[in-house]
Backbone of each chain as nested JSON, in Angstrom:
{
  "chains": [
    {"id": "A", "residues": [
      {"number": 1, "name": "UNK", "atoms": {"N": [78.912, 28.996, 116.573], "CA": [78.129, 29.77, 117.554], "C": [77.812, 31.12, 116.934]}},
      {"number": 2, "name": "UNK", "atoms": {"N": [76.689, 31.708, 116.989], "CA": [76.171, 32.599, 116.407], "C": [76.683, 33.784, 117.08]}},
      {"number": 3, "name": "UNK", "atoms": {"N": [77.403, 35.325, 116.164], "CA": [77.851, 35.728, 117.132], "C": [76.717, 36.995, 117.252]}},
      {"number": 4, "name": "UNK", "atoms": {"N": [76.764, 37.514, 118.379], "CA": [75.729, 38.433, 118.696], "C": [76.41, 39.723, 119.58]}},
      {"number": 5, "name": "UNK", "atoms": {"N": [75.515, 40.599, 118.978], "CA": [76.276, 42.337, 119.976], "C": [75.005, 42.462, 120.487]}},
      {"number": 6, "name": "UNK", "atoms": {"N": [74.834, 42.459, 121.742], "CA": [74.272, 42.14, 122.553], "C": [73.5, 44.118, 122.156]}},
      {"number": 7, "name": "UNK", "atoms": {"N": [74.165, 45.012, 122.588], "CA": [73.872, 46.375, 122.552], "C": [73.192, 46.574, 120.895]}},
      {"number": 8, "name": "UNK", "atoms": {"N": [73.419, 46.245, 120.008], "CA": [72.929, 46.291, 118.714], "C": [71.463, 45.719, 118.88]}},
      {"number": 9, "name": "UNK", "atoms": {"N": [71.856, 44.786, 119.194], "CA": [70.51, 43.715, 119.318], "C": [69.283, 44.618, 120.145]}},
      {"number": 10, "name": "UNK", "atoms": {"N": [69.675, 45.03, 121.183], "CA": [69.316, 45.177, 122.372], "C": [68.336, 46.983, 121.563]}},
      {"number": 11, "name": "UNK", "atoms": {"N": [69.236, 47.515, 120.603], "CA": [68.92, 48.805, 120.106], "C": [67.704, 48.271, 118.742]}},
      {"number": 12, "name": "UNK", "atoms": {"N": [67.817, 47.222, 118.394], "CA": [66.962, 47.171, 118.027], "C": [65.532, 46.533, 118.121]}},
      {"number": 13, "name": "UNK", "atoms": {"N": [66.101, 46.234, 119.622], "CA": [64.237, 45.424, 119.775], "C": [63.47, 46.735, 120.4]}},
      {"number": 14, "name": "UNK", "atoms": {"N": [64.233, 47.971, 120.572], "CA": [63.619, 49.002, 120.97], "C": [62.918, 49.77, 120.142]}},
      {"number": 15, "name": "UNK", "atoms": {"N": [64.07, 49.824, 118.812], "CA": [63.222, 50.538, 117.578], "C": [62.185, 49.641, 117.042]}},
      {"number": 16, "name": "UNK", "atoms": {"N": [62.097, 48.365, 117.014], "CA": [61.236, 47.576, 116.467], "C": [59.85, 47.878, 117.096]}},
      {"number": 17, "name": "UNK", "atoms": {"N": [59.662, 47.822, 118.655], "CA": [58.665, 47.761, 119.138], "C": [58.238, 49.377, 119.036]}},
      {"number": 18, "name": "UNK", "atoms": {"N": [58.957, 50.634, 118.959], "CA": [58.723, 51.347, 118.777], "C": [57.563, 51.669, 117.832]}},
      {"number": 19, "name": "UNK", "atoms": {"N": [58.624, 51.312, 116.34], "CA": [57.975, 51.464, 115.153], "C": [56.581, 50.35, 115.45]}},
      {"number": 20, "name": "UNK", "atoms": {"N": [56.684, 49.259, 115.9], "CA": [55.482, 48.977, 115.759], "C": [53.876, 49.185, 116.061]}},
      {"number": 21, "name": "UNK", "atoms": {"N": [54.171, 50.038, 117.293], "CA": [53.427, 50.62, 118.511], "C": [52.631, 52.151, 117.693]}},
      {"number": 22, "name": "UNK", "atoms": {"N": [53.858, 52.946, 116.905], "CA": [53.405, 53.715, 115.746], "C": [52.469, 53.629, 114.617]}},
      {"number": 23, "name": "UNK", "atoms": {"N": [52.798, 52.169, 114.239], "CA": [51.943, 51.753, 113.79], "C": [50.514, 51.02, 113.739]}},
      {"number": 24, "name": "UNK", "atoms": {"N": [50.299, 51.374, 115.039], "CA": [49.045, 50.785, 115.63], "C": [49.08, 49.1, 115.29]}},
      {"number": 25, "name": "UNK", "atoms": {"N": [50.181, 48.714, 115.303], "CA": [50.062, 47.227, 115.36], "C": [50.297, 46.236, 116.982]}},
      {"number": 26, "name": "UNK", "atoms": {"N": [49.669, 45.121, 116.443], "CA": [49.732, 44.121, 117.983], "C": [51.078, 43.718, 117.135]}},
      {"number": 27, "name": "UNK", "atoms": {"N": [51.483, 42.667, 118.179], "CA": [52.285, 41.818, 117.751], "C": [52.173, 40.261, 117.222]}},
      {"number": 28, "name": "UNK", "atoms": {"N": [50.606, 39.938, 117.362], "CA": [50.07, 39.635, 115.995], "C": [49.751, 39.761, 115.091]}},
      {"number": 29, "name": "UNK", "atoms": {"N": [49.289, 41.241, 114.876], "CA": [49.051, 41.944, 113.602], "C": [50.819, 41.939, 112.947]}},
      {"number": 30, "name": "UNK", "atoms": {"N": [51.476, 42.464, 113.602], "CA": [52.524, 42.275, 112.854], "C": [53.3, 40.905, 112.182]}},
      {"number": 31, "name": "UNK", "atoms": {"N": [53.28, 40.039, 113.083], "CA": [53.387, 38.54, 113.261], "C": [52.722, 37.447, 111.249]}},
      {"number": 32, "name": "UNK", "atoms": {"N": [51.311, 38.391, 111.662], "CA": [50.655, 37.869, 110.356], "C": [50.891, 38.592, 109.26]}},
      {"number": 33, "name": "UNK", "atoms": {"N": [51.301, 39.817, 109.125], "CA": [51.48, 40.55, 108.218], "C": [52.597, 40.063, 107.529]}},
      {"number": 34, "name": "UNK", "atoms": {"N": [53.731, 40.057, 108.551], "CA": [55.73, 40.036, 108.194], "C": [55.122, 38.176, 107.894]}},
      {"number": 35, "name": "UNK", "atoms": {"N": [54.461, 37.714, 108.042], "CA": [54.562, 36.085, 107.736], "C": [55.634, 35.251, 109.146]}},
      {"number": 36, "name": "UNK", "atoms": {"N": [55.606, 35.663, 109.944], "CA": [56.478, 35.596, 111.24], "C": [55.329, 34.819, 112.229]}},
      {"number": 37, "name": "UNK", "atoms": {"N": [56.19, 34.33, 113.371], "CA": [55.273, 34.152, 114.53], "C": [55.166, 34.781, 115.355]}},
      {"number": 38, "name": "UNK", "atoms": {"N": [53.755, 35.095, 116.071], "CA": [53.843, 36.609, 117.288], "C": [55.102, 35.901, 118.307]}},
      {"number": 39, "name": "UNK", "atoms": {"N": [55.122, 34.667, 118.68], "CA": [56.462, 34.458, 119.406], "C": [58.195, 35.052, 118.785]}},
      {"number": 40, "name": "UNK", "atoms": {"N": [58.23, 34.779, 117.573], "CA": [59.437, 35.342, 117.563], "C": [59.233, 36.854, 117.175]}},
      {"number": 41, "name": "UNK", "atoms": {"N": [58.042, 37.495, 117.254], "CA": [58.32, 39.034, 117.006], "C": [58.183, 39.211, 118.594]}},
      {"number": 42, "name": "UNK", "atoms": {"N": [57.678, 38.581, 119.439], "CA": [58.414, 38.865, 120.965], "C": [59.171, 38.444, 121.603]}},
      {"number": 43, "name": "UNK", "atoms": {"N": [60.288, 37.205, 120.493], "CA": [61.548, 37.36, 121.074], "C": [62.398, 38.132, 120.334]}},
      {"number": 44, "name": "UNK", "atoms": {"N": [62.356, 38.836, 119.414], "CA": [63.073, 39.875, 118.899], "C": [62.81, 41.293, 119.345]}},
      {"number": 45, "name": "UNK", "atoms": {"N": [61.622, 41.239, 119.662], "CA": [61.305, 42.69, 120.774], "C": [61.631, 42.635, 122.315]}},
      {"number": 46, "name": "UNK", "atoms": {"N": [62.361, 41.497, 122.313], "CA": [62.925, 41.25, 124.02], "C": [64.335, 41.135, 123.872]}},
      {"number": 47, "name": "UNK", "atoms": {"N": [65.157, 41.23, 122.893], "CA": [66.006, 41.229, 122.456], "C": [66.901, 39.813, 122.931]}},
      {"number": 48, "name": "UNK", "atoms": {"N": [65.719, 38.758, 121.992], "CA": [66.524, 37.265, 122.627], "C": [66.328, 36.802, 121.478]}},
      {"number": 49, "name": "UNK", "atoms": {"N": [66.49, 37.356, 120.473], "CA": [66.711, 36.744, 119.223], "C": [67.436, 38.125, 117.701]}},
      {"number": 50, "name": "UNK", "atoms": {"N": [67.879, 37.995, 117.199], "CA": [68.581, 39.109, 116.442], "C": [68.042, 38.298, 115.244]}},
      {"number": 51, "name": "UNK", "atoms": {"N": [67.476, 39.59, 114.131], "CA": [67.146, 39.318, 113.037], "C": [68.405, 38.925, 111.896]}},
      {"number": 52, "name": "UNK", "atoms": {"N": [68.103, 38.141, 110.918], "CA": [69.222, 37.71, 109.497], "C": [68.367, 38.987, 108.547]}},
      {"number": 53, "name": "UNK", "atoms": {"N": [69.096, 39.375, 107.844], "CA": [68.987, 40.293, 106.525], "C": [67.521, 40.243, 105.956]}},
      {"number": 54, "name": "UNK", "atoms": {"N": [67.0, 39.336, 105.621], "CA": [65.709, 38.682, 104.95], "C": [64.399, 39.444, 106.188]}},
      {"number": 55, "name": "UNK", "atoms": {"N": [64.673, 38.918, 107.507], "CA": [63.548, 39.256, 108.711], "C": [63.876, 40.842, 108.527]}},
      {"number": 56, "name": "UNK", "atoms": {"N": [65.123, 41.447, 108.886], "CA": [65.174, 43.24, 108.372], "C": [64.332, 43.42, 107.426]}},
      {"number": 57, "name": "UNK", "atoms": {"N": [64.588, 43.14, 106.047], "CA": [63.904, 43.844, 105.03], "C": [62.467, 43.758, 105.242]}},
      {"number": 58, "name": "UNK", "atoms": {"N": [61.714, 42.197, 105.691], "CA": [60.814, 42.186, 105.751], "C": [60.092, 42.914, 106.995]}},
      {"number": 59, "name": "UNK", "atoms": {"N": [60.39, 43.013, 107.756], "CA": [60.013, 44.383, 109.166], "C": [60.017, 45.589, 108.604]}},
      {"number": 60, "name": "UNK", "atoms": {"N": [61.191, 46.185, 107.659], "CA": [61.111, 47.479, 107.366], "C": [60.105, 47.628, 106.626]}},
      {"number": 61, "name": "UNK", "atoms": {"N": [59.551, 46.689, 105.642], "CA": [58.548, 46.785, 104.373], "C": [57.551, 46.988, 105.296]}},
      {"number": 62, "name": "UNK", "atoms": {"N": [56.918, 45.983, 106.414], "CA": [55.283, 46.045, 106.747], "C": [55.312, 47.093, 107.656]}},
      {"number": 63, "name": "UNK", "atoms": {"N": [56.665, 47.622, 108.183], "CA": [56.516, 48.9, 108.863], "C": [56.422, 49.922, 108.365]}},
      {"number": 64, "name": "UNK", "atoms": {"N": [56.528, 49.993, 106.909], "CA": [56.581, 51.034, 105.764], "C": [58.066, 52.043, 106.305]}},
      {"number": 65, "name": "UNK", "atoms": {"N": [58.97, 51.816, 106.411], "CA": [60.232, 52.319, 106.293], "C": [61.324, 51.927, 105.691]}},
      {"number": 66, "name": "UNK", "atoms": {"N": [62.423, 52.971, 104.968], "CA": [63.108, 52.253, 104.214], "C": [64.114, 51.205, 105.376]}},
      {"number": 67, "name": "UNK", "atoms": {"N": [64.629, 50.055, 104.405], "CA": [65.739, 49.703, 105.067], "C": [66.723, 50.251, 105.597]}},
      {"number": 68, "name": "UNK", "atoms": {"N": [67.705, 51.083, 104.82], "CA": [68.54, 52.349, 105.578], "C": [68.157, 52.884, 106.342]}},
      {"number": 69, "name": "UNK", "atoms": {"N": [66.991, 53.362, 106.655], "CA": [66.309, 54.863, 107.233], "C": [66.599, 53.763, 108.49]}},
      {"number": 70, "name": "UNK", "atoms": {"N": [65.549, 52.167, 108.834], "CA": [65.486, 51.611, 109.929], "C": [66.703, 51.221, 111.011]}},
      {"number": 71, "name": "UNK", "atoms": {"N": [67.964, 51.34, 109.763], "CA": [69.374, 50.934, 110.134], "C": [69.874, 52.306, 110.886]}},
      {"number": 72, "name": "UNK", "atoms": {"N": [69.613, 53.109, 110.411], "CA": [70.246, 54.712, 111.03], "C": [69.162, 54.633, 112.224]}},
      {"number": 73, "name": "UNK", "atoms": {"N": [68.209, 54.243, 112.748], "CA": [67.172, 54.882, 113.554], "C": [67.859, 53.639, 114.414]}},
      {"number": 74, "name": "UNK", "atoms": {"N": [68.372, 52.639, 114.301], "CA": [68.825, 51.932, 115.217], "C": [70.25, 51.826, 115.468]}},
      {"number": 75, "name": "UNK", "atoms": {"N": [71.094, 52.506, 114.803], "CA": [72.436, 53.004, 114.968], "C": [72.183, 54.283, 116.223]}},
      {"number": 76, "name": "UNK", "atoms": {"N": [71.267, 55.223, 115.699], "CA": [71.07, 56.298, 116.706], "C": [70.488, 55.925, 118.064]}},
      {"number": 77, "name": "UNK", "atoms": {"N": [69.441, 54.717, 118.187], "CA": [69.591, 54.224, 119.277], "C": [70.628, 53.499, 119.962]}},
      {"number": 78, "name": "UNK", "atoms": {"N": [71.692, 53.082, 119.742], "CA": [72.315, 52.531, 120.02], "C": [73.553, 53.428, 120.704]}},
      {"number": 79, "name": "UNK", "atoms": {"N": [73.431, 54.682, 119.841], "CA": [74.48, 55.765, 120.204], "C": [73.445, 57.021, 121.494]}},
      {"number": 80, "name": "UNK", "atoms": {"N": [72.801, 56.634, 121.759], "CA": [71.955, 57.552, 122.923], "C": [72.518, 57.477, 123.802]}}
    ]},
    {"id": "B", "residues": [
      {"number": 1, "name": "UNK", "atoms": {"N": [62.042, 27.288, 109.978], "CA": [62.804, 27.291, 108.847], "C": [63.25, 28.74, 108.421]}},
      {"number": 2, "name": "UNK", "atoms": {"N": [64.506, 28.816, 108.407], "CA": [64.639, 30.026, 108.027], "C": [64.673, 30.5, 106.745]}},
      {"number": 3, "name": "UNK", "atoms": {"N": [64.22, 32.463, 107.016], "CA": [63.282, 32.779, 105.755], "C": [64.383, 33.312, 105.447]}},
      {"number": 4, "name": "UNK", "atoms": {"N": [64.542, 33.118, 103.661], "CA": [65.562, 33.784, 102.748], "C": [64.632, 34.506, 101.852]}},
      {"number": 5, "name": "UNK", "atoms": {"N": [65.555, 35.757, 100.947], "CA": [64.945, 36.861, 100.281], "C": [66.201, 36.454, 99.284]}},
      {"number": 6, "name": "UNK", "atoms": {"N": [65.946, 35.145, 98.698], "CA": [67.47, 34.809, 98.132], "C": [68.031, 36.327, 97.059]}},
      {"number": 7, "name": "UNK", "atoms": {"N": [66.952, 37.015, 96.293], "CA": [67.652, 38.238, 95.468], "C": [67.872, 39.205, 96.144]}},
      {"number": 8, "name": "UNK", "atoms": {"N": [67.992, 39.482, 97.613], "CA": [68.589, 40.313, 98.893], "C": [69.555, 39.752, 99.061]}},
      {"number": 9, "name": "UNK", "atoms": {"N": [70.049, 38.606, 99.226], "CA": [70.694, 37.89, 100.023], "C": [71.79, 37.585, 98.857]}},
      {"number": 10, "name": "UNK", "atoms": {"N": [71.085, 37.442, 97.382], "CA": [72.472, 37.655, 96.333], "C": [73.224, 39.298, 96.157]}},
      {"number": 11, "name": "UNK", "atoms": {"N": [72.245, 40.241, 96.799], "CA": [72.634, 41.524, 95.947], "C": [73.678, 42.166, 97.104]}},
      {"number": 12, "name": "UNK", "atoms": {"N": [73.494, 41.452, 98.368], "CA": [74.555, 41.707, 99.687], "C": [75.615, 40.793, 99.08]}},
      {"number": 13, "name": "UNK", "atoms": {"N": [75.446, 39.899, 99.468], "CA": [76.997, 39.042, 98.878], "C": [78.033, 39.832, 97.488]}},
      {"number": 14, "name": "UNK", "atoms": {"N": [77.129, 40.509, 96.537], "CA": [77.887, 41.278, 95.375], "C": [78.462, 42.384, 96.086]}},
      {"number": 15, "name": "UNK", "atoms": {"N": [77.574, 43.091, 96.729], "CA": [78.404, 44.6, 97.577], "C": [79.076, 44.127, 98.58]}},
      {"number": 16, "name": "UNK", "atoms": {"N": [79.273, 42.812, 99.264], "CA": [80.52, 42.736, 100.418], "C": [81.474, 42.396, 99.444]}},
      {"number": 17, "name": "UNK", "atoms": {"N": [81.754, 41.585, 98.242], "CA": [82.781, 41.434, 97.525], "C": [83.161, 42.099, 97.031]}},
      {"number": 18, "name": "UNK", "atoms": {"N": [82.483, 43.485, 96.038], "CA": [82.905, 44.61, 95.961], "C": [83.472, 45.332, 96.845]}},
      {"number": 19, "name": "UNK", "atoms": {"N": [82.771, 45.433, 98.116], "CA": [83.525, 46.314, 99.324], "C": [84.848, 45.927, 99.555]}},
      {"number": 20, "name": "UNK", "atoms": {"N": [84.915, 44.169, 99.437], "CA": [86.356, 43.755, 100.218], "C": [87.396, 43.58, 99.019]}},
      {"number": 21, "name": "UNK", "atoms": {"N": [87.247, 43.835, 97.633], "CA": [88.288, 44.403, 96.788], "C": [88.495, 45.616, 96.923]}},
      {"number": 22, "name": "UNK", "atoms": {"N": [87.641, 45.981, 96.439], "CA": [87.72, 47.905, 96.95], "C": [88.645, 48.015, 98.229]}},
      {"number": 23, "name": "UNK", "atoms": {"N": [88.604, 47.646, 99.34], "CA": [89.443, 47.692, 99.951], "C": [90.816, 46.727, 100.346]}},
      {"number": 24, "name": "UNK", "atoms": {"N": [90.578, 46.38, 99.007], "CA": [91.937, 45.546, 98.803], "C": [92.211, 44.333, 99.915]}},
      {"number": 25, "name": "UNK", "atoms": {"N": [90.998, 43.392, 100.31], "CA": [91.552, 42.555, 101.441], "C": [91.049, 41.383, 100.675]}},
      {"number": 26, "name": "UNK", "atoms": {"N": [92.181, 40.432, 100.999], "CA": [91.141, 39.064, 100.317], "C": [89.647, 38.457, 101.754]}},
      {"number": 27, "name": "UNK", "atoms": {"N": [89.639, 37.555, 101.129], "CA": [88.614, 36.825, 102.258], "C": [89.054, 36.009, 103.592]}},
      {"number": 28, "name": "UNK", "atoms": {"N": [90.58, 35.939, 103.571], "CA": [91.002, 35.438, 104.665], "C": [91.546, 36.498, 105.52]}},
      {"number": 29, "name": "UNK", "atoms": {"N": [91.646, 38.064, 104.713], "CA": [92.094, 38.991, 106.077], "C": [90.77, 39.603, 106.131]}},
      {"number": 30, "name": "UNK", "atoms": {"N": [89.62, 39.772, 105.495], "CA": [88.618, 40.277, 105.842], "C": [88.219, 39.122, 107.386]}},
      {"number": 31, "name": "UNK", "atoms": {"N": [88.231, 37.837, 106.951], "CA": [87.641, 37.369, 108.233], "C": [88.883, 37.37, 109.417]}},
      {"number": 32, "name": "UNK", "atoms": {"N": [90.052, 37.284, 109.033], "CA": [90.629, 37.681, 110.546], "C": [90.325, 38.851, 111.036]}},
      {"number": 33, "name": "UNK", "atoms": {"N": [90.334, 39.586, 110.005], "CA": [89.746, 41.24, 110.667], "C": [88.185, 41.3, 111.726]}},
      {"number": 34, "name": "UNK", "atoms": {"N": [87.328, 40.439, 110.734], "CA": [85.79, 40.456, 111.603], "C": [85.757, 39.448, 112.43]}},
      {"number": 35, "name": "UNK", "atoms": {"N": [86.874, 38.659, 112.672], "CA": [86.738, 37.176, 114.003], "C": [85.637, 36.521, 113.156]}},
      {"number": 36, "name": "UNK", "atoms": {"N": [85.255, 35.966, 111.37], "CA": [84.861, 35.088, 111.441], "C": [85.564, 34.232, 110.603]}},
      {"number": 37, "name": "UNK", "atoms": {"N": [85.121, 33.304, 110.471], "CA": [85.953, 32.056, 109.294], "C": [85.936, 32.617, 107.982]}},
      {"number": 38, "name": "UNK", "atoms": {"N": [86.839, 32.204, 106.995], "CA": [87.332, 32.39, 105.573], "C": [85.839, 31.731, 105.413]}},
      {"number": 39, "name": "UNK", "atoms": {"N": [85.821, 29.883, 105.113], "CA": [84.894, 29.251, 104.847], "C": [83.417, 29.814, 104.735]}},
      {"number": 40, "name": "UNK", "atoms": {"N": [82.977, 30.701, 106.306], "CA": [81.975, 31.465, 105.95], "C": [81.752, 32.948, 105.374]}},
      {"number": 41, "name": "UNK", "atoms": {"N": [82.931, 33.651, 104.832], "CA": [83.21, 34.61, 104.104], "C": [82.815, 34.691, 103.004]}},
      {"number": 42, "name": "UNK", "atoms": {"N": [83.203, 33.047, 102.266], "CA": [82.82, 32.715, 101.256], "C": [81.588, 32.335, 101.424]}},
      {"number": 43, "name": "UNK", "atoms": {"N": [81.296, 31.634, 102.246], "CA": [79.571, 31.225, 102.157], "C": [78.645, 32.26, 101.495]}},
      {"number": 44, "name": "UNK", "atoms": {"N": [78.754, 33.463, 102.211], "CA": [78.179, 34.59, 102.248], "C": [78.422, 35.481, 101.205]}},
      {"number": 45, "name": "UNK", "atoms": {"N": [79.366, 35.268, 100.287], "CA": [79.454, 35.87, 99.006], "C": [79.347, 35.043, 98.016]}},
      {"number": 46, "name": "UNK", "atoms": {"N": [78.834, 34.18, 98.194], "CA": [78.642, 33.211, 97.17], "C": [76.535, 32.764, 97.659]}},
      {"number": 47, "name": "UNK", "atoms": {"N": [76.104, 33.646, 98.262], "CA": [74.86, 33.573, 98.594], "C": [74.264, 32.751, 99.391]}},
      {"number": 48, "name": "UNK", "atoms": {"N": [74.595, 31.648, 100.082], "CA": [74.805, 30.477, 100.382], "C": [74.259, 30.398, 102.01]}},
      {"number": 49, "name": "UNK", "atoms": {"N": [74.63, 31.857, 102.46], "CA": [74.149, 32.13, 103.984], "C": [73.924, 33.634, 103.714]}},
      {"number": 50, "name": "UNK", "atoms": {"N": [73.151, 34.056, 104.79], "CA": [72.621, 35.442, 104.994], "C": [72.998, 35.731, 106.303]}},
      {"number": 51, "name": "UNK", "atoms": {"N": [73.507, 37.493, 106.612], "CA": [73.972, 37.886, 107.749], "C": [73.236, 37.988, 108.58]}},
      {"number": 52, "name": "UNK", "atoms": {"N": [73.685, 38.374, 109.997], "CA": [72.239, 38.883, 110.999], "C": [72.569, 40.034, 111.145]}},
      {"number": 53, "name": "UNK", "atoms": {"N": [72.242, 40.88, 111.764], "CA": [71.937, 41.875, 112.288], "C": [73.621, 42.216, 112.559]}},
      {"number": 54, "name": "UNK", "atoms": {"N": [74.355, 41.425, 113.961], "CA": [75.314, 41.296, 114.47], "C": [76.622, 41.435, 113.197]}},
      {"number": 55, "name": "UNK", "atoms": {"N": [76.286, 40.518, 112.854], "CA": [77.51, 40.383, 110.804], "C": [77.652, 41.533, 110.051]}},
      {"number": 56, "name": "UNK", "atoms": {"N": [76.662, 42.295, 109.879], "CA": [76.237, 43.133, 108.873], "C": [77.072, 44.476, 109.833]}},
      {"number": 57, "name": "UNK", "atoms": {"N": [76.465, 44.548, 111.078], "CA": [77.347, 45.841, 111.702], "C": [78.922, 45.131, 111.885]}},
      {"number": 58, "name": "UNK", "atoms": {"N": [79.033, 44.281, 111.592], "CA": [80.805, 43.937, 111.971], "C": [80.965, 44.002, 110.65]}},
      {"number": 59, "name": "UNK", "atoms": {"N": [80.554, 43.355, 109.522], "CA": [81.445, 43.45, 108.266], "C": [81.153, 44.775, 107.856]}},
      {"number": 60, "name": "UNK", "atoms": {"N": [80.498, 45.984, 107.839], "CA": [80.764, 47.015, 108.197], "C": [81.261, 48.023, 108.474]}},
      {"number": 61, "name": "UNK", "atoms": {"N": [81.459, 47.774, 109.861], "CA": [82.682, 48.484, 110.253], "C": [83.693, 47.924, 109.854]}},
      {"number": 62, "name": "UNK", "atoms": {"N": [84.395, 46.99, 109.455], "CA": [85.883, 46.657, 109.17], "C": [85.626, 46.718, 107.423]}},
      {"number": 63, "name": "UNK", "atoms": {"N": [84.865, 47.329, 106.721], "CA": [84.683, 47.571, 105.525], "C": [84.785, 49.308, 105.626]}},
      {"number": 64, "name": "UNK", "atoms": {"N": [84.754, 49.771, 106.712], "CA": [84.769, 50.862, 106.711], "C": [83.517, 51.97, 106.299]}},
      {"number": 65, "name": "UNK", "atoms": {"N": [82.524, 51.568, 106.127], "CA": [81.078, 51.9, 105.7], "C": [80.136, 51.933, 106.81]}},
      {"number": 66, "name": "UNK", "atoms": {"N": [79.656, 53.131, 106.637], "CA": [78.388, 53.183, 107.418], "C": [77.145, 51.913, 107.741]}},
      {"number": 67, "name": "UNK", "atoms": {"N": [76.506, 51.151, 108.227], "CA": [75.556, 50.279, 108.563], "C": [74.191, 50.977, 107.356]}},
      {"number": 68, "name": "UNK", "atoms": {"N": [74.059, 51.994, 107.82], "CA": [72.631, 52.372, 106.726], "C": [73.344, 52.515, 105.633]}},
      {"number": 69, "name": "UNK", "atoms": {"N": [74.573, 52.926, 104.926], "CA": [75.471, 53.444, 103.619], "C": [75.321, 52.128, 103.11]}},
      {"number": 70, "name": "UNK", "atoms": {"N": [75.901, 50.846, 103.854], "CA": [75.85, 49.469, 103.244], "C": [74.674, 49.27, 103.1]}},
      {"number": 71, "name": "UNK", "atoms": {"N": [73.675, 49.01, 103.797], "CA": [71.967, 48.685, 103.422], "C": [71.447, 49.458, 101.933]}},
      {"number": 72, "name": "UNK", "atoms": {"N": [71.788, 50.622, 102.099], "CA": [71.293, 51.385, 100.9], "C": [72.06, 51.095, 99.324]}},
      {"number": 73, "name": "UNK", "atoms": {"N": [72.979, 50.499, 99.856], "CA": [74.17, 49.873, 98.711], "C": [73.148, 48.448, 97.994]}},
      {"number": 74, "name": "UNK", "atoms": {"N": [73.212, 47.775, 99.155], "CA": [72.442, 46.714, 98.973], "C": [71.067, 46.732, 98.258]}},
      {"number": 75, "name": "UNK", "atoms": {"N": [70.412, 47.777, 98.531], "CA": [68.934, 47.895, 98.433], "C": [69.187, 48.46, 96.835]}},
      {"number": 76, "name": "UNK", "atoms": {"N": [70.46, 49.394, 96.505], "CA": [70.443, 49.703, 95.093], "C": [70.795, 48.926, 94.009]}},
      {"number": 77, "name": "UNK", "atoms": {"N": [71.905, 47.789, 94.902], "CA": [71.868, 46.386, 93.501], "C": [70.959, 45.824, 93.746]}},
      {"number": 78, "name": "UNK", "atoms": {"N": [70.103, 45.694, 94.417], "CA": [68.384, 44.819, 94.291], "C": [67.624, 45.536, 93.328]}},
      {"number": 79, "name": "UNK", "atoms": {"N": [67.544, 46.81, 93.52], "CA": [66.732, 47.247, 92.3], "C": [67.544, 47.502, 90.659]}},
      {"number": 80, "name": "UNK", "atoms": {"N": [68.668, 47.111, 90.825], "CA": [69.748, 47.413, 89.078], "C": [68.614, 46.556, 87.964]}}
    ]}
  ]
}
C-alpha cells in the first residue's frame, strides 16, 4: 500500500497549481509540455495523487524552478 | 505506465546509501525507522524503484536532512 502524508501531498498540489497559474499555463498546456495527462495534472492539483521523484523533476523543469527551490516552497507551505 | 528518469532515480539511490552509512544504520534499521520494508530499501538503492513525494520526506527526516538539502544532494550527483 502506497504510503501517503496526506498534509505534504495536500502542500503540494497548492504549490503546483500555484506555480502553474504563474506561469500562465492551462492544465493542458502543462499536461503537454511535462508529457503528462491534463487528468493526472488535476489529480495531483487536487491532491489525489502524489508525485514519484521522476514527475517532481519533471514539473520543476517545465515550471522553470529548481528542484530544491520547489521542495522548500512546499515545505514552507506545509509549515503555514 | 510509470515515468522513470532512470539517471535521477540512480543518483537518489547513491545519496540515500551514502546518507544511511553516514549515519551508520544498515537497511534494516533505516526501514524500521521509516515503517518501510528492508526488501524495498534495497529496491530503492539499487535503482529498481523510485520514491514519491511521501518516501523522500520520510527517508529524510529519519536521515536527518533537510527535504530541499536531499534534492539538491541528488541534483549534484546527477550532474558529477
Amino acid at each position: 500500500m502506497e504510503r501517503t502524508n496526506a498534509k505534504l501531498i495536500k502542500a503540494f498540489a497548492k504549490v503546483l497549481k500555484r506555480r502553474r497559474r504563474a506561469a500562465g499555463l492551462s492544465q493542458e498546456e502543462l499536461a503537454f509540455r511535462s508529457e503528462l495527462s491534463p487528468s493526472y495534472i488535476s489529480l495531483l492539483e487536487t491532491a489525489n495523487r502524489q508525485p514519484t521523484l521522476t514527475v517532481l523533476a519533471e514539473l520543476a523543469d517545465r515550471l522553470d524552478v529548481g528542484l530544491p527551490e520547489l521542495l522548500a516552497e512546499i515545505i514552507a507551505e506545509l509549515n503555514e
